[in-house]
N, C-alpha and C positions, 0 to 999 in steps of 0.2 A: 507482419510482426515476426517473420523468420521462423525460429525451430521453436520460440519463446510461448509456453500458453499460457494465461491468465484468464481463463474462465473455461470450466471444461462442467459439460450438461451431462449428467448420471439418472440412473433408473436405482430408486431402492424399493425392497419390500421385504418387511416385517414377515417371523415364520407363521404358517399357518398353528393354531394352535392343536395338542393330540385330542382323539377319543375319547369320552368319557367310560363308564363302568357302569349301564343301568342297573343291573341286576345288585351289585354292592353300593352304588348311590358314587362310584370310585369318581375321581376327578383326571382329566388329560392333563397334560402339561401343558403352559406356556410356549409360543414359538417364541425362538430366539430374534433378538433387536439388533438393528444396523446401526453400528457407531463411527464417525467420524473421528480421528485419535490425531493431535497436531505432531507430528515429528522434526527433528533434524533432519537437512542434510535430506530432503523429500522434495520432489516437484511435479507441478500437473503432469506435466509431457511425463514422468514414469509412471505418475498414476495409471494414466492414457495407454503406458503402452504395454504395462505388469496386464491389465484390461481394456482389450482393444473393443470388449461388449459393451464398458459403460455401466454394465449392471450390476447389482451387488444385493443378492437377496440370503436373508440367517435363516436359521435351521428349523423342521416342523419338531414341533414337541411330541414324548414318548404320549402313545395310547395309555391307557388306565388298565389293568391290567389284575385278576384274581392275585397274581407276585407281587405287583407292584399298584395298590389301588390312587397313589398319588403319584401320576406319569411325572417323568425329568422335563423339565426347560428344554426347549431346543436352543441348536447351537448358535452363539452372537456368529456376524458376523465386524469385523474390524478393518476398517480402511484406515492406513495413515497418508495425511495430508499434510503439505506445507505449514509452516504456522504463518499468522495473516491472512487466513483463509475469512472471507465472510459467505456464510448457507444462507444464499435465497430462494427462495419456491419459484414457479410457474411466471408468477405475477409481476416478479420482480423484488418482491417483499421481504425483509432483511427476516430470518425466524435465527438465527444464531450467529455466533461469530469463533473462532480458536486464535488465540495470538499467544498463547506459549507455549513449550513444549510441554506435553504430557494432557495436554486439555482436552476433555471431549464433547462431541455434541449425539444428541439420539435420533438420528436422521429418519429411523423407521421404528415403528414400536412394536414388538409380536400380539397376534393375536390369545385372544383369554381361549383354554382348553376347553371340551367340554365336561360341563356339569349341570346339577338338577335344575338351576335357571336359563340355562340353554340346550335343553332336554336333550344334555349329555352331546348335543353337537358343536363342533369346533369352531370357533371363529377365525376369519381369514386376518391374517397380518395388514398393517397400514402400510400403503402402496402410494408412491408420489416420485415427480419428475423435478429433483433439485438442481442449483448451478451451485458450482464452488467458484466462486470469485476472490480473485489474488490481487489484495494489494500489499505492495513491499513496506515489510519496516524496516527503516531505517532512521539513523540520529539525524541525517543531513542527508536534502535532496537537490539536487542542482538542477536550476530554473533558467532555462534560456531560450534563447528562439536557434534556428540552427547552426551551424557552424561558429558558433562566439566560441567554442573551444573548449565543452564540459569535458569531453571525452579526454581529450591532449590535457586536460585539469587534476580528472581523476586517475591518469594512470604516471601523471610527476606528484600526487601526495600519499597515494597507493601501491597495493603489488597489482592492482586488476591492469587486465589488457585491454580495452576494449580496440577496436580496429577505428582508426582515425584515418580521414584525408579529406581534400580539400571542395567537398560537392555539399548542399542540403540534404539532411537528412539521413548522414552518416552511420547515425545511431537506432537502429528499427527495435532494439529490445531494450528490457532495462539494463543495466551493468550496476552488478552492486562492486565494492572496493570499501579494504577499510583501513583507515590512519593507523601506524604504530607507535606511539611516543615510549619516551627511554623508560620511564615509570611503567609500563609494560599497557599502559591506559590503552583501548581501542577503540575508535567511533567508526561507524559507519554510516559510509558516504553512496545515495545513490542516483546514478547518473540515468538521465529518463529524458526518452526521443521527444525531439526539440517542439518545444510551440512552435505555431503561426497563427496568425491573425484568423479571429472564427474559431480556434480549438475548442470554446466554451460549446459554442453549437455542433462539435464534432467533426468539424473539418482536419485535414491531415488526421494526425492522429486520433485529435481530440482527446476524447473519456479513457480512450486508452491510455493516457500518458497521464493527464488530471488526475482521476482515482488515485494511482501511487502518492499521489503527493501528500492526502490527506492520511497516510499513516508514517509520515516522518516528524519527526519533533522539529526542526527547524530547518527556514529555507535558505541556499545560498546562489543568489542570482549571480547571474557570471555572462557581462554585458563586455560588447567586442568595442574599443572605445572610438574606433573609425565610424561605426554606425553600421546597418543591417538591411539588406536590401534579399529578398528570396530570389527575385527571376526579374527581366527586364519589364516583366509584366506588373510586378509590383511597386508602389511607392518606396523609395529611399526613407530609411528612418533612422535618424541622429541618437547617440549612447542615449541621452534624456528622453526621447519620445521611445525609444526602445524602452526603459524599464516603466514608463509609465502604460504601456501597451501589454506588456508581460504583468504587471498589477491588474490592469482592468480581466483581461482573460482570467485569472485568478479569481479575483472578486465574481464575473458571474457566472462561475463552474462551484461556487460556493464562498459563500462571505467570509467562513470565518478560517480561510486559507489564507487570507492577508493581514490576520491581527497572528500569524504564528511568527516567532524572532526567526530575525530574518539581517544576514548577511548582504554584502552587496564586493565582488570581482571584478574589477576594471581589468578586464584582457589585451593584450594585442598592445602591451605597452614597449614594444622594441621598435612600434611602427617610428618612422620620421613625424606622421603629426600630431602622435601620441600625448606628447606633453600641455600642446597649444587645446586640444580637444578636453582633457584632465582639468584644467584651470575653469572652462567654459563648464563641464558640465558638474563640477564642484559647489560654483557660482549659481547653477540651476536647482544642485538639490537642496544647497540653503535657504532656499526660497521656493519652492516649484512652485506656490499661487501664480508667481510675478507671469510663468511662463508656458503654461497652462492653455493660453492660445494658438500655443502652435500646433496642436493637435485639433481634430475635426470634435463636435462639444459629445458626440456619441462617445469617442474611441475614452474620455477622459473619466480615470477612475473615482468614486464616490471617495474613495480614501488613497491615500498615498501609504507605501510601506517607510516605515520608521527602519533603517539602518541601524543596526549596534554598531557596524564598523565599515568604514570603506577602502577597501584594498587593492591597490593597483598591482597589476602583476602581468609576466609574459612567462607563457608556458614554453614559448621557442628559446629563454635564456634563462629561465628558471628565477629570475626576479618575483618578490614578492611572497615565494612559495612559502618560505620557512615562516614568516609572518603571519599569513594566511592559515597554516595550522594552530599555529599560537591562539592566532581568534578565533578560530571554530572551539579547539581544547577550554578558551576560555569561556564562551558564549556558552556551551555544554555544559558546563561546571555550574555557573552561574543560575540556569533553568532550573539545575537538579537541586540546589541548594533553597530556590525558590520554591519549589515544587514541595522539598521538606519541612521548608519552616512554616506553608502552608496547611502544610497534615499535621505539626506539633499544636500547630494552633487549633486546630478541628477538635485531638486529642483531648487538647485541655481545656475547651469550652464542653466538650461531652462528661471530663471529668466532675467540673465546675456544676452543672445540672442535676449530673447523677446526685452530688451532695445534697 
């Protein structure tokens, strides 16, 4: 995965708590607590490298003292992390998540001071071994298997660079990039190493490419319209059994990644048999029951993805691009207007009860 980290394994613990005061009944202080803080502009790999220990332990609380019979807190400690972050324990076990700025989560709690119910002895702070797991948010994440061209995609509707050429697997990290429109409007688009067949069970990249996916609001499949072949080793697969293969990986890395809006890029449109394949597989998606056979009855998905738009395009002559923003801008709009008339309605059936 290159320089790129999206899971990085830390040590936290909680401050031990201070000394009590037997003699005045005095109370220690609280250790100080390990927090998680979501930041801008933050990434594992500096988390990694500001701390190359990993470990991140807050401060013992003050002793109890004839000056001071109620000791101070010890000191927090404060890590900032990406936002998208999800905190899972040992086990795998989701215990929190941070997806804006400013959010925090209490990764270690300090130990209680001592006092008359712990005969004035301190208790040790909570101590555990968390992962931080990184998935990107983004408005739009582009779905393909390799070389169909996301990269050469996202950097003609983008300022991002990612490195393009003409081998599998071009793409080892994610690339975020974001749309400018003249109304000053911005989406972000994010570009994520390519499927292959198996990705659900982890092959090639697998989970590492999958996860991102479930934190973008909607998909835009971006299918090479000659068809898709990895290695000589592999079967040939036509645009149609291609995006029906990129559904099914979808569906069983998680079902409900195929009911999210969802796009669909016919690439590689400058090719000579571009137009004749476009007509063919046009023909296919108004209908896929009809043709449904030509795939083996494993590889065929429980559901088919429903297109809002289908857009032909070449990234080599820049057809299609301007269009293509137009229908992401408007697909985006359309969620978000969905999404609100959703919450007015919540609103006013709570209003409507309260009465």
């Amino acid at each position: 995965f290159g320089n790129f980290i999206d899971d990085l394994r830390v040590y936290v613990r909680g401050g031990t708590g201070g000394m009590g005061y037997p003699n005045l009944g005095g109370e220690g202080g609280r250790g100080g607590d390990v927090w998680f803080v979501a930041r801008e502009r933050t990434t594992l790999k500096s988390v990694k490298e500001k701390y190359p220990q990993k470990r991140f332990v807050a401060g013992t609380g003050a002793n109890s003292s004839v000056k001071a019979l109620k000791g101070e807190k010890g000191k927090d400690c404060e890590v900032h992390v990406p936002m998208g972050i999800s905190v899972l324990d040992d086990d795998g076990k989701q215990i929190g998540e941070l997806n804006a700025a400013g959010e925090r989560f209490l990764a270690a709690r300090g130990g209680l001071g001592g006092s008359l119910a712990t005969n004035f002895l301190p208790c040790k702070g909570q101590r555990r071994t968390v992962h931080l797991d990184l998935k990107l948010i983004a408005d739009v994440g582009l779905v393909g298997f390799p070389n169909a061209g996301k990269s050469s995609l996202l950097s003609k509707i983008s300022h991002a660079k990612p490195e393009t050429a003409n081998y599998a697997f071009t793409t080892i990290q994610p690339e975020l990039g974001k749309i400018l429109y003249a109304d000053y409007k911005q989406i972000s688009v994010a570009d994520l190493p390519g499927l292959i067949e198996g990705a659900h069970a982890n092959k090639g990249m697998g989970h590492k490419f999958l996860k991102h996916i479930e934190r973008t609001k909607q998909l835009l499949l971006v299918v090479d319209i000659s068809g898709f072949q990895l290695s000589i080793k592999t079967q040939f697969r036509t645009a149609f059994e291609t995006i029906l293969l990129l559904t099914k990986e979808l569906e069983l890395y998680k079902e409900e990644l195929v009911t999210k809006p969802a796009l669909l890029a016919i690439n590689k449109m400058d090719l000579s048999c571009a137009k004749d394949n476009l007509e063919e597989l046009m023909t296919q998606l108004r209908k896929p029951q009809d043709f449904l056979h030509l795939l083996e009855e494993e590889m065929i998905p429980a559901n088919t993805l429903e297109f809002r738009e289908v857009i032909p395009i070449s990234t080599y002559t820049g057809e299609g691009i301007e269009e293509l923003k137009t229908c992401i801008r408007k697909s985006i709009d359309e969620e978000a207007e969905q999404v609100n008339e959703e919450y007015r309605k919540k609103k006013l059936l709570l209003l409507r009860t309260s009465k």
